[in-house]
VOBA-1610 file (N, C-alpha, C; in pm, whole numbers, padded with zeros to 5 digits, always signed):
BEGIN
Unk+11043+06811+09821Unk+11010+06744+09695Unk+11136+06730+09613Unk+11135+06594+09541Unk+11260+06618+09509Unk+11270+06669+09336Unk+11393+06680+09292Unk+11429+06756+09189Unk+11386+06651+09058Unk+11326+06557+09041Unk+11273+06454+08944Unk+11117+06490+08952Unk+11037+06502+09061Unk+10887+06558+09084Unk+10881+06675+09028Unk+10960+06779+09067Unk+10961+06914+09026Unk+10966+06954+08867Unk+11088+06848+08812Unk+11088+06838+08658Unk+10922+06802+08614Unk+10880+06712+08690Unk+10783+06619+08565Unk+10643+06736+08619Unk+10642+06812+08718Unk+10529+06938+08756Unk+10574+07009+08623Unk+10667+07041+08678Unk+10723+07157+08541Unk+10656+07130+08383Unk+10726+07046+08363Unk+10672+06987+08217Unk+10530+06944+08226Unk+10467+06904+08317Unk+10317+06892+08287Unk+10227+07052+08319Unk+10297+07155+08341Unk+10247+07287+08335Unk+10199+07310+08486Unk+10242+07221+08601Unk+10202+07284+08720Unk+10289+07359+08801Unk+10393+07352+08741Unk+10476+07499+08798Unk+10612+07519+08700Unk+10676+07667+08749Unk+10780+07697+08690Unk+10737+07828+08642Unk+10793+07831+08554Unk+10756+08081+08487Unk+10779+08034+08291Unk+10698+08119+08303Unk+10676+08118+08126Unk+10712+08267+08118Unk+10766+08333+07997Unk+10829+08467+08036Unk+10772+08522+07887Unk+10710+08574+07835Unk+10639+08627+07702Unk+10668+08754+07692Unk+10784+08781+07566Unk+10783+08896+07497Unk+10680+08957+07453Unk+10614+09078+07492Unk+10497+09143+07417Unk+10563+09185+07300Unk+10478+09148+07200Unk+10491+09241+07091Unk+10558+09146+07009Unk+10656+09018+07041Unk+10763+08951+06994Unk+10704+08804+06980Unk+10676+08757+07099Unk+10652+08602+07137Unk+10490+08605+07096Unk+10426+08493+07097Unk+10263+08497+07098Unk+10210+08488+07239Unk+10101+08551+07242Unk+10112+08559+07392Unk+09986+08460+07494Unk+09988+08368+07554Unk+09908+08250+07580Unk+09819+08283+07598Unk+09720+08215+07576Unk+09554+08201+07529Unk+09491+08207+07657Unk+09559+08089+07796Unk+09479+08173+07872Unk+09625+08114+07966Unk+09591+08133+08143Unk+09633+08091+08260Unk+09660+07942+08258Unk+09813+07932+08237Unk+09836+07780+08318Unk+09834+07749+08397Unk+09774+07580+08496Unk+09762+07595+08628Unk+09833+07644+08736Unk+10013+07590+08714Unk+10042+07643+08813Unk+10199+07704+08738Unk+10192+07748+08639Unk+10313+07829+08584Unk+10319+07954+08600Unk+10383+08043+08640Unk+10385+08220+08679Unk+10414+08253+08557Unk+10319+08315+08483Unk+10316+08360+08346Unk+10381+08517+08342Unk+10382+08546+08320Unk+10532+08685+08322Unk+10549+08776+08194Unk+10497+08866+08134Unk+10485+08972+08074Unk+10553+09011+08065Unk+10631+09094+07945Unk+10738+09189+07947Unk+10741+09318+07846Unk+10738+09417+07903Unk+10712+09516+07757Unk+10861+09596+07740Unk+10901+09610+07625Unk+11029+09639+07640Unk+11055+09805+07541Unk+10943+09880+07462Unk+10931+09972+07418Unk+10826+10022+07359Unk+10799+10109+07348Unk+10642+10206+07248Unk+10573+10142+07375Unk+10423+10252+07320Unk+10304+10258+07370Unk+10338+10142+07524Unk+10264+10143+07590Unk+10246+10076+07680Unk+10136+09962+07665Unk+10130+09870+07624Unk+09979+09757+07606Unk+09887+09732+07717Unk+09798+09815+07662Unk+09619+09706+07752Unk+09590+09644+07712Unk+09512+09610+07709Unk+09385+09485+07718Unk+09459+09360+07660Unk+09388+09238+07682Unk+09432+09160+07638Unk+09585+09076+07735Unk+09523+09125+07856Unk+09675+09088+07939Unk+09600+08958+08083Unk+09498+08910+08027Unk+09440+08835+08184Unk+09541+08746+08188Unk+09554+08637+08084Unk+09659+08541+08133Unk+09776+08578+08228Unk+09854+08706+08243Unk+09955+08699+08266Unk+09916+08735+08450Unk+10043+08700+08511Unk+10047+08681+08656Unk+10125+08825+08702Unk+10192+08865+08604Unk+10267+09002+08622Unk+10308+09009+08506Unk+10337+09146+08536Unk+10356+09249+08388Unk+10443+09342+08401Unk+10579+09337+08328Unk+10686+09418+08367Unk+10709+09506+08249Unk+10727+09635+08271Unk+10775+09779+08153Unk+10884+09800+08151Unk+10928+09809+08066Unk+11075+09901+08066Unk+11020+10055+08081Unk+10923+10093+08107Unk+10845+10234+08072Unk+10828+10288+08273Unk+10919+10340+08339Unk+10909+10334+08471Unk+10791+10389+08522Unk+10721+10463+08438Unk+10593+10531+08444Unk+10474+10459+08445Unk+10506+10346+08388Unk+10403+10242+08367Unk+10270+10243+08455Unk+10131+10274+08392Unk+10019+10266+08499Unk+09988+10105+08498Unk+09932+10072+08596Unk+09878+09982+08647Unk+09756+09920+08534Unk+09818+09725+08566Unk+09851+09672+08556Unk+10007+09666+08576Unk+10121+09722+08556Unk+10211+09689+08516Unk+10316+09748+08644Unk+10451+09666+08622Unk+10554+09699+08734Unk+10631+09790+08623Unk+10647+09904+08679Unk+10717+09959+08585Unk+10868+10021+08647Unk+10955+09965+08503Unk+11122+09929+08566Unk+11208+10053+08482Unk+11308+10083+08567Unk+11443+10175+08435Unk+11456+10082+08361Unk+11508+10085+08178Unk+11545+09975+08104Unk+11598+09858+08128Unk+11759+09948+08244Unk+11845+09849+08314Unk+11807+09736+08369Unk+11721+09765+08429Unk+11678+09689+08537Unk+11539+09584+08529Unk+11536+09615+08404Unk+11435+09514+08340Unk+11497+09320+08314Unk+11569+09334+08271Unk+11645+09175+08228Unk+11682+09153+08395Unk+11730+09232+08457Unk+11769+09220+08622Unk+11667+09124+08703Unk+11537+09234+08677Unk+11376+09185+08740Unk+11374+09060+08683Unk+11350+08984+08575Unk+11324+08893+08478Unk+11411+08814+08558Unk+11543+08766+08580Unk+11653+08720+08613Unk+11594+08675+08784Unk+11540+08770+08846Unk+11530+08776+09001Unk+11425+08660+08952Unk+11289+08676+08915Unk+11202+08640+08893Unk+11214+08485+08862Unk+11274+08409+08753Unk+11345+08282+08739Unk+11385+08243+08865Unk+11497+08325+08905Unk+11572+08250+09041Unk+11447+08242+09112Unk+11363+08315+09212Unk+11259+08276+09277Unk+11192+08158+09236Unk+11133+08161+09121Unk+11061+08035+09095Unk+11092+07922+09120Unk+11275+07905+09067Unk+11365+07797+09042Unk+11320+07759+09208Unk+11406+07823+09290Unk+11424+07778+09408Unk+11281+07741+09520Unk+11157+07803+09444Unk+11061+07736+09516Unk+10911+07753+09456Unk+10920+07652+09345Unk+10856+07653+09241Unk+10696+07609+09286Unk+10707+07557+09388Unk+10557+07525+09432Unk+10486+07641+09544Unk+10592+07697+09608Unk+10499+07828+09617Unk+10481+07916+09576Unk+10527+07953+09451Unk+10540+08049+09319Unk+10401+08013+09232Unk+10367+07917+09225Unk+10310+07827+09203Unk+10160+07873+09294Unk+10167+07805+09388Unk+10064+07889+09435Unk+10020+08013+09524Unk+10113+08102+09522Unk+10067+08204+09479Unk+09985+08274+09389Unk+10087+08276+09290Unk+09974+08292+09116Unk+09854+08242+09132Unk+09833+08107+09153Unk+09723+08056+09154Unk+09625+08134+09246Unk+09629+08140+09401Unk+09554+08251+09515Unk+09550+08351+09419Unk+09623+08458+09417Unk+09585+08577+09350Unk+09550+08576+09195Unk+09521+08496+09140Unk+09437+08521+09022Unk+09258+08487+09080Unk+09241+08432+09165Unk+09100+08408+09214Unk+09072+08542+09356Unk+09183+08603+09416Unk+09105+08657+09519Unk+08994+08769+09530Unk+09049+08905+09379Unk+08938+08988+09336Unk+08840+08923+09280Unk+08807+08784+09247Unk+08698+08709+09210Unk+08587+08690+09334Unk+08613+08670+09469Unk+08532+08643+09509Unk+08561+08716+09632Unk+08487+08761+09723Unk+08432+08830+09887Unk+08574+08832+09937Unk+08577+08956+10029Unk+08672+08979+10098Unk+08756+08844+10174Unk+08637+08828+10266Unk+08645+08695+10376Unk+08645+08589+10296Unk+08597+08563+10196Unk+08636+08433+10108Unk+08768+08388+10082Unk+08858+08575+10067Unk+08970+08580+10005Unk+09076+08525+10055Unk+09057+08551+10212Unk+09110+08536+10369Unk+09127+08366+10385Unk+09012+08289+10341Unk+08979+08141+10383Unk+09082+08078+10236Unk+09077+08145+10143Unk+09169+08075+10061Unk+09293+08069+10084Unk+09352+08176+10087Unk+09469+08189+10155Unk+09552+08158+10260Unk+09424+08118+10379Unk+09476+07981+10476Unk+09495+07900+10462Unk+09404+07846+10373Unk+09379+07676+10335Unk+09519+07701+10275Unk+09556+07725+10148Unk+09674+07718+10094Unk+09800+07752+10182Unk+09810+07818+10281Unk+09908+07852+10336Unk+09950+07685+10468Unk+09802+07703+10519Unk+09809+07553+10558Unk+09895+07426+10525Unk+09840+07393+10335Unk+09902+07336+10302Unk+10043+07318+10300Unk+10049+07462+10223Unk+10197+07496+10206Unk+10313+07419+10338Unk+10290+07428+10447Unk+10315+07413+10599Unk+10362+07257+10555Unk+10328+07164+10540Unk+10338+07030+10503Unk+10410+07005+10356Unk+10516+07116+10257Unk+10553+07122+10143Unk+10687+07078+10162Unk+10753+06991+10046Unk+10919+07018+10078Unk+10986+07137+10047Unk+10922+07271+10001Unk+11010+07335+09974Unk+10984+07428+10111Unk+10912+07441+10223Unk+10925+07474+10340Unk+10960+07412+10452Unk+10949+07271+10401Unk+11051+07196+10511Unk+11169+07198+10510Unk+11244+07248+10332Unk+11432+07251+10336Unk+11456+07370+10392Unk+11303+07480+10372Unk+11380+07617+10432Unk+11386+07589+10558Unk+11299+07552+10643Unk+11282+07527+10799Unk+11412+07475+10820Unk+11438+07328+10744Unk+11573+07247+10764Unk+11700+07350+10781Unk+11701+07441+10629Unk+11843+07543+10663Unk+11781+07672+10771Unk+11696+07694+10822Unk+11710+07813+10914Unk+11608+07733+11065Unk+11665+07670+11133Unk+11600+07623+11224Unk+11607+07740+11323Unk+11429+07661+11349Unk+11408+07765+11497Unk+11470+07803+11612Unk+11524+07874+11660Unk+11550+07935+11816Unk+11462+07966+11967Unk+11552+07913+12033Unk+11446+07881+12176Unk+11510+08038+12218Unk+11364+08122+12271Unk+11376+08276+12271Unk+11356+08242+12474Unk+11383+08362+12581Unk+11305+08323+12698Unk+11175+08321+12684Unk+11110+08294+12731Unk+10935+08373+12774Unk+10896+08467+12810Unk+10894+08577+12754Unk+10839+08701+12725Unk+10704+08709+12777Unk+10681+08706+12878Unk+10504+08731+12885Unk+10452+08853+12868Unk+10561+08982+12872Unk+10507+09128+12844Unk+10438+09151+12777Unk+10293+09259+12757Unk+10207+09286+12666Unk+10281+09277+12495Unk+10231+09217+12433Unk+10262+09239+12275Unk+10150+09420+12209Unk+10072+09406+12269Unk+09992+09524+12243Unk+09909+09619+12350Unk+09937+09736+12279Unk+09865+09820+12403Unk+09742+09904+12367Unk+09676+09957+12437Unk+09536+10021+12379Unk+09568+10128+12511Unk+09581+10318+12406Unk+09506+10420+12446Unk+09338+10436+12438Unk+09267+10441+12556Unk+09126+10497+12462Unk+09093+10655+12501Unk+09171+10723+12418Unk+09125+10840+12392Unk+09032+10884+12315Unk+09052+11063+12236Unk+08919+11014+12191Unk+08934+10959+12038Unk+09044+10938+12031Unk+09073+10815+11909Unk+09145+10676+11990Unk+09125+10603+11962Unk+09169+10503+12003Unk+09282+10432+11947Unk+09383+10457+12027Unk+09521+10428+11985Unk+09574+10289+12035Unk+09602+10217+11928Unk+09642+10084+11927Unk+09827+10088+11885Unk+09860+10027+11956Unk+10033+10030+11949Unk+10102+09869+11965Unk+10147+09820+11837Unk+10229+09705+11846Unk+10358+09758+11955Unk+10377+09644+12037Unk+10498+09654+12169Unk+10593+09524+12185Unk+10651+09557+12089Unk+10739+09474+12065Unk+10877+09483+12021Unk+10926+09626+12040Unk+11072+09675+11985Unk+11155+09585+11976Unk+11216+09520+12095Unk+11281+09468+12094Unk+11314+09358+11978Unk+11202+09290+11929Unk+11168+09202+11798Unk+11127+09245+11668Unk+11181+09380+11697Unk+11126+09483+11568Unk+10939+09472+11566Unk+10873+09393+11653Unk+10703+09402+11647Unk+10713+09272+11546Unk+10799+09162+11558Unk+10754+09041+11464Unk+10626+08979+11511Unk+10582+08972+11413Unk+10413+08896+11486Unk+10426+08778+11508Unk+10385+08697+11611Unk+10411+08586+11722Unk+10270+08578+11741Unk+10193+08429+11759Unk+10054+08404+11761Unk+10027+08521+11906Unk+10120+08516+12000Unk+10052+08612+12070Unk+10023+08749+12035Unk+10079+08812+11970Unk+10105+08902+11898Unk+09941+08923+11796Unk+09940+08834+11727Unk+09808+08844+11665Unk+09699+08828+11701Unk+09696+08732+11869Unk+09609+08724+11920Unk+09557+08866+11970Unk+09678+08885+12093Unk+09583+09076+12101Unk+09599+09148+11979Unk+09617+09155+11886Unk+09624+09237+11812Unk+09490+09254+11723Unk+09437+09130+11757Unk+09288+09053+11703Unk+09167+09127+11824Unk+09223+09074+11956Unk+09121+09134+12069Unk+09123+09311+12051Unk+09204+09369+12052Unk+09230+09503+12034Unk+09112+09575+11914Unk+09135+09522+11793Unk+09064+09561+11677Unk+08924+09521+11706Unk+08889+09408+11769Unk+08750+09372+11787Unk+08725+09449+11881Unk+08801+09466+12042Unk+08733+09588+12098Unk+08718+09750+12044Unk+08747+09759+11913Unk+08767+09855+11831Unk+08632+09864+11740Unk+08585+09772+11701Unk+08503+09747+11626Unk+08367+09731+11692Unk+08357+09687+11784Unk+08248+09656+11873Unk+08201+09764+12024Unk+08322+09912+11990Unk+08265+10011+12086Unk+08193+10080+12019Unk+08061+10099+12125Unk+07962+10203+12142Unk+07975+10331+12082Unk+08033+10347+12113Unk+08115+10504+12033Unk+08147+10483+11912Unk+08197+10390+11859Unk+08237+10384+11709Unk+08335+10507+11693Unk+08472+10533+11837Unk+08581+10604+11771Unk+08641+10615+11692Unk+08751+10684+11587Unk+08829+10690+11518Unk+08959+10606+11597Unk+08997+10501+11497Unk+09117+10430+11572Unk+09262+10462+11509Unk+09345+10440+11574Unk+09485+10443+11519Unk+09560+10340+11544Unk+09661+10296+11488Unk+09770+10157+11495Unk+09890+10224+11418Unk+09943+10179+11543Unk+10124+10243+11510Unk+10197+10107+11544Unk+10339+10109+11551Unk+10414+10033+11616Unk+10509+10121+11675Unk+10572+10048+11812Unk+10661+10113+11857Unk+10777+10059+11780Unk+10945+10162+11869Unk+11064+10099+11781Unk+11111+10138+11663Unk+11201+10074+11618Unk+11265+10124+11476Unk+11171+10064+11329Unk+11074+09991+11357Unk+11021+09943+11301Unk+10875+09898+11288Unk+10768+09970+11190Unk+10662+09891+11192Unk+10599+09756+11233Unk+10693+09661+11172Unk+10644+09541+11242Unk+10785+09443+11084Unk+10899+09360+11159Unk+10945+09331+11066Unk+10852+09141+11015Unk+10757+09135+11051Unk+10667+09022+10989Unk+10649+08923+11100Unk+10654+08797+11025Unk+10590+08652+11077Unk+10742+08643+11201Unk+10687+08572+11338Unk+10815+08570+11442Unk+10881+08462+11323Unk+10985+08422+11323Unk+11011+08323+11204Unk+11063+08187+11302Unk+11079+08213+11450Unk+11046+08092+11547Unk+10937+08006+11497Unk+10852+08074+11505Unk+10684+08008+11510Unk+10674+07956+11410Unk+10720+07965+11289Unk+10764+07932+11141Unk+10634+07775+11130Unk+10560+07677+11142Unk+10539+07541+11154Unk+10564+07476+11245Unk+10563+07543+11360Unk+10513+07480+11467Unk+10347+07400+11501Unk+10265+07465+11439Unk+10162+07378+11473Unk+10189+07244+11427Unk+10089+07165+11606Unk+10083+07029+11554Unk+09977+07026+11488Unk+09867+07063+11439Unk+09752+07027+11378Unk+09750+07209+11255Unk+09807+07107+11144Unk+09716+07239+11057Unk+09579+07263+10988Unk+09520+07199+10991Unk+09393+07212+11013Unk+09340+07306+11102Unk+09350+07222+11217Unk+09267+07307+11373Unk+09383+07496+11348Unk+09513+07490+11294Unk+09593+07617+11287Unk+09496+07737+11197Unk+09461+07622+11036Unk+09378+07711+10952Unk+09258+07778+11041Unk+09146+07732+11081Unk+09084+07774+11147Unk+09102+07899+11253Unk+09225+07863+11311Unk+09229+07963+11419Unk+09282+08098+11345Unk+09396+08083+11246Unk+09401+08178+11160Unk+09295+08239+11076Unk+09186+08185+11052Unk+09063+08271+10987Unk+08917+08323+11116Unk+08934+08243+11197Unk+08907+08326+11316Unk+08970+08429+11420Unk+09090+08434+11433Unk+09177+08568+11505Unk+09212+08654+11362Unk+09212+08692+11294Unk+09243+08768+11134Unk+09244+08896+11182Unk+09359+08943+11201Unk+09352+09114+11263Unk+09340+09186+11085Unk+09378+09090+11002Unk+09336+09200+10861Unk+09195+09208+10806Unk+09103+09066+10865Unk+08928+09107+10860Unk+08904+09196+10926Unk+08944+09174+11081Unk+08900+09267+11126Unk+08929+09445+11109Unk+09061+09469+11029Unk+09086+09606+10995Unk+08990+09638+10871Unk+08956+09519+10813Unk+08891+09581+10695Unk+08763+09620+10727Unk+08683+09528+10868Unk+08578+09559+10856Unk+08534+09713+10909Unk+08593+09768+11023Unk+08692+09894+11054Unk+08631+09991+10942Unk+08704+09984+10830Unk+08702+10046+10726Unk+08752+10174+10701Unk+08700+10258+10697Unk+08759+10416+10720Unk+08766+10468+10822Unk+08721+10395+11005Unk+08802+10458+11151Unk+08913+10414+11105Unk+08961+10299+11082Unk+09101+10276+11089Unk+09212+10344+10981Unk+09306+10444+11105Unk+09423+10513+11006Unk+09562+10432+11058Unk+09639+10325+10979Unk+09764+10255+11004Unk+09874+10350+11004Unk+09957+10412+11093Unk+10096+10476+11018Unk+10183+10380+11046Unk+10251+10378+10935Unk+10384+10283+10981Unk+10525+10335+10941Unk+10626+10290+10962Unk+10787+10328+10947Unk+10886+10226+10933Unk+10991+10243+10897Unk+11098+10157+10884Unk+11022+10045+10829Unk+11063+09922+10831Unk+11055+09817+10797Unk+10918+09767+10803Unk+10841+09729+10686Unk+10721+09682+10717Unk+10688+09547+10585Unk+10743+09437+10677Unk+10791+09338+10629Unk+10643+09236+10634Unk+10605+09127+10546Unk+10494+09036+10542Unk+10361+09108+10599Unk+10371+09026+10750Unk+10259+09051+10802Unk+10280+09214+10827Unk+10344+09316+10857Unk+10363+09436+10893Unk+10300+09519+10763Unk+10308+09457+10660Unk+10179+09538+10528Unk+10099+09484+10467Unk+10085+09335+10562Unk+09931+09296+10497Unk+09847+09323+10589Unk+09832+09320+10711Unk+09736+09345+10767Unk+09741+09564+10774Unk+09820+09612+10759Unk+09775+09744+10746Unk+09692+09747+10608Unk+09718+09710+10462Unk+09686+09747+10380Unk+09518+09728+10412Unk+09491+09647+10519Unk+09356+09615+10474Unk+09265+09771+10554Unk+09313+09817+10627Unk+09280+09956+10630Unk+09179+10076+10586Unk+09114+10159+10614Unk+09081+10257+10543Unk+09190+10342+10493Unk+09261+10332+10563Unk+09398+10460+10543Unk+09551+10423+10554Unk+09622+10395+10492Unk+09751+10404+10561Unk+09904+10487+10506Unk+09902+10586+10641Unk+10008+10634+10621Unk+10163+10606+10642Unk+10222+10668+10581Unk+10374+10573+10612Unk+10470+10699+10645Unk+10565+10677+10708Unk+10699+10792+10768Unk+10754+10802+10680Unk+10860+10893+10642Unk+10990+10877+10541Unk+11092+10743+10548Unk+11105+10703+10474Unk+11192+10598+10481Unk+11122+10425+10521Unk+11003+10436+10512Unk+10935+10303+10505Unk+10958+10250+10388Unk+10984+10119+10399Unk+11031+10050+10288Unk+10903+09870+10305Unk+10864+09845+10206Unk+10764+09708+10252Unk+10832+09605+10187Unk+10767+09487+10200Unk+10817+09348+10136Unk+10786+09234+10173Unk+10739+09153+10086Unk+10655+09025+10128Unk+10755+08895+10085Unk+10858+08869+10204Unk+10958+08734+10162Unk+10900+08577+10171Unk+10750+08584+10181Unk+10738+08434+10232Unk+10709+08329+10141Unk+10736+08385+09973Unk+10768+08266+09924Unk+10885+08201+09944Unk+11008+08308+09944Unk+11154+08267+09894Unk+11121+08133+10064Unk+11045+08113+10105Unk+11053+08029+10303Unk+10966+07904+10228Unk+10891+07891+10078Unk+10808+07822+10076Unk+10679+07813+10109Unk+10599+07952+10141Unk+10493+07966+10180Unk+10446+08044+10071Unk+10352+08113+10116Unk+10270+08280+10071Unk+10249+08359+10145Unk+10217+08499+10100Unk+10155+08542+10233Unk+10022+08479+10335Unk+10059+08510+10466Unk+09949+08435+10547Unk+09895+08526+10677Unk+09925+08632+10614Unk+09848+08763+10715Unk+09702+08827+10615Unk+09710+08793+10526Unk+09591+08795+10472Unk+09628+08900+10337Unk+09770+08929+10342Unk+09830+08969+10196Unk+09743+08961+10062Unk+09723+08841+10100Unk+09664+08801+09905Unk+09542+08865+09867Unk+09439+08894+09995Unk+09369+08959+10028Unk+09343+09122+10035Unk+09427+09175+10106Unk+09432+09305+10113Unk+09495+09367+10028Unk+09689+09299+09997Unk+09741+09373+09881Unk+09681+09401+09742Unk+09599+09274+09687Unk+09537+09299+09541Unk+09466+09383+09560Unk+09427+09453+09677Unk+09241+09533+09694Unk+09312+09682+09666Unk+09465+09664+09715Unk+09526+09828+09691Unk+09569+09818+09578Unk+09687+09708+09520Unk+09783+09802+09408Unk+09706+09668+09264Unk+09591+09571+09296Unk+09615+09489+09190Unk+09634+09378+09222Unk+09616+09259+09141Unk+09671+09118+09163Unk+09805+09106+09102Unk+09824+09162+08989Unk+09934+09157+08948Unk+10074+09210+08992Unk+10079+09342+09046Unk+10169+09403+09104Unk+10185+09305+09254Unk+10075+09285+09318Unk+10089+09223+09399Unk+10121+09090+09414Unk+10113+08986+09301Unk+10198+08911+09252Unk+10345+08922+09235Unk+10412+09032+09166Unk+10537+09044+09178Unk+10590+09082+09288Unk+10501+09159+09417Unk+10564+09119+09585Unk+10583+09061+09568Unk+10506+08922+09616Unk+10536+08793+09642Unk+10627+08730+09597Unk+10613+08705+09473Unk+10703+08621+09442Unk+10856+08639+09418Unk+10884+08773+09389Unk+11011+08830+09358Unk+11065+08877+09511Unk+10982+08897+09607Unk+11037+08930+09733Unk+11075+09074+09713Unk+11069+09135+09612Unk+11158+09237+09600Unk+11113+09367+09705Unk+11217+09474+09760Unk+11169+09564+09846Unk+11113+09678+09732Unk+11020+09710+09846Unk+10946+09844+09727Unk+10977+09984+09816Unk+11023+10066+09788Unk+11033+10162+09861Unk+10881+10248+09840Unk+10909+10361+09941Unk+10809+10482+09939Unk+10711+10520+09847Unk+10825+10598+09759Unk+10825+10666+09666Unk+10740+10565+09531Unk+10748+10443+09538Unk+10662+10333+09433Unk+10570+10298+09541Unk+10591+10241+09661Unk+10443+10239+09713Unk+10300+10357+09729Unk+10358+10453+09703Unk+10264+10615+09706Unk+10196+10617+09580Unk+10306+10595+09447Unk+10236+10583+09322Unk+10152+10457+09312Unk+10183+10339+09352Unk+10105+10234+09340Unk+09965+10227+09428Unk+09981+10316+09524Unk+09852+10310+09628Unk+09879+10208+09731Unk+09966+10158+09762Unk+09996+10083+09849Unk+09958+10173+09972Unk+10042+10265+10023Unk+10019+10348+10102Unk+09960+10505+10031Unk+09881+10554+10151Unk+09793+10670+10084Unk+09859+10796+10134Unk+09988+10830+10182Unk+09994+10942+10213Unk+10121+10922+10280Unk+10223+11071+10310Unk+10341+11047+10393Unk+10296+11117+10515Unk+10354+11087+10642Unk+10315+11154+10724Unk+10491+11163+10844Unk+10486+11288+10787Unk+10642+11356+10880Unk+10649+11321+11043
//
């Protein structure tokens, strides 16, 4: 899209960041369609109520409970700063983002899932994912036919991403068993306790970024993505399913765990959802699962800021429920 469209979105309120001093600025009446409305508290008390409009909510108060991202002072104008640049550079999936996650705690799990395709769908056909595609073109990999996933059935049933070598990037094959796995998980007799690990240095570092828009039909793609959904199917799971993960647990590597009964994480797991800065959203079912743990809002500033969250803030936020040595 070019930089004359983007102006006249902007100025007609369908995208860009509105940034509101609490306490200072007046603070908007309600949600613009597609502007990332942006909160900022910069001292005293911490403010409730009275915060729906906003898309995220940043503290200088690092303690900050929820609703809110809470920052050292420093690093407050920093966040704010990151936050602009994101938008700037890909204002229509910033854009809709905000938009998905202000509706997904509104309506059914699986509802949440079908929105988030459709839009991700779209997204697929955007110029601001066709310049990223343009600067990072795909790579022809060999053909790998080796299992992407493996299944112990003990008397927990141990599910293992197998994919080291690719850090466990998820590749439609990849989600495909990873989809058959959970459904034969869901649909045994026994109703075991399951487990999902990844092998490697890494949980799973996200989307293969080969596969990036390759489908020829996104349409017939949406579909197949809300029918193979390894994060419905973890949710439906519910409390058999315990996720541990480690190192790197990038896009799809913490949206489909979050949807979980449980997930534990190693020392040194670090998460992060980059698929706006590509022109997308999340499309593992993120928009879905993340708001159900830390919020729409916090989970808004994943997205859109890309920023990494370590441990130690995913434990307080509930992202992950526990460390496990």
């Amino acid at each position: 899209m070019g930089n004359d469209l983007i102006a006249d979105l902007t100025d007609l309120g369908g995208a860009g960041i509105a940034v509101t001093e609490i306490g200072v600025d007046p603070p908007p009446l309600a949600a613009t369609p597609g502007v990332v409305q942006v909160g900022v508290h910069r001292g005293g008390p911490v403010p409730g109520g009275a915060l729906d409009p906003f898309d995220i909510l940043l503290s200088s108060d690092p303690a900050a409970p929820g609703p809110w991202v809470g920052l050292p002072p420093a690093r407050l104008d920093v966040a704010v700063a990151d936050l602009r640049a994101a938008v700037a550079a890909q204002p229509v999936a910033a854009a809709v983002a905000a938009q998905v996650l202000r509706t997904s705690l509104d309506v059914s799990f699986d509802q949440a899932l079908v929105a988030e395709s459709l839009a991700y769908s779209m997204l697929l056909a955007s110029g601001g994912f066709r310049a990223w595609r343009a600067a990072n073109p795909s790579r022809e990999r060999p053909d790998d036919r080796a299992p992407r996933v493996r299944i112990d059935a003990g008397r927990t049933l141990a599910i293992r991403l197998d994919r080291p070598d690719a850090r466990n990037a998820f590749d439609a094959r990849m989600r495909d068993e990873l989809a058959e796995a959970l459904a034969f998980a869901l649909d045994h007799p026994d109703a075991p306790p399951v487990s999902l690990t990844g092998a490697g240095p890494a949980f799973s570092a996200g989307g293969d970024l080969n596969e990036f828009g390759r489908a020829s039909d996104p349409g017939q793609a949406h579909l197949i993505r809300t029918l193979r959904s390894p994060a419905r199917l973890a949710q439906a799971l519910g409390e058999r399913l315990t996720v541990t993960v480690h190192g790197a647990c990038v896009g799809a590597g913490i949206e489909v765990p979050a949807a979980a009964g449980r997930v534990a994480a190693r020392p040194g797991a670090h998460f992060r959802l980059p698929e706006v800065s590509m022109g997308l959203i999340p499309g593992a079912g993120g928009t879905a699962t993340i708001p159900r743990r830390i919020g729409r809002r916090r989970a808004c500033y994943m997205a859109i800021s890309g920023a990494d969250i370590d441990l130690a803030t995913a434990l307080a936020w509930r992202l992950v429920d526990g460390v496990e040595v």
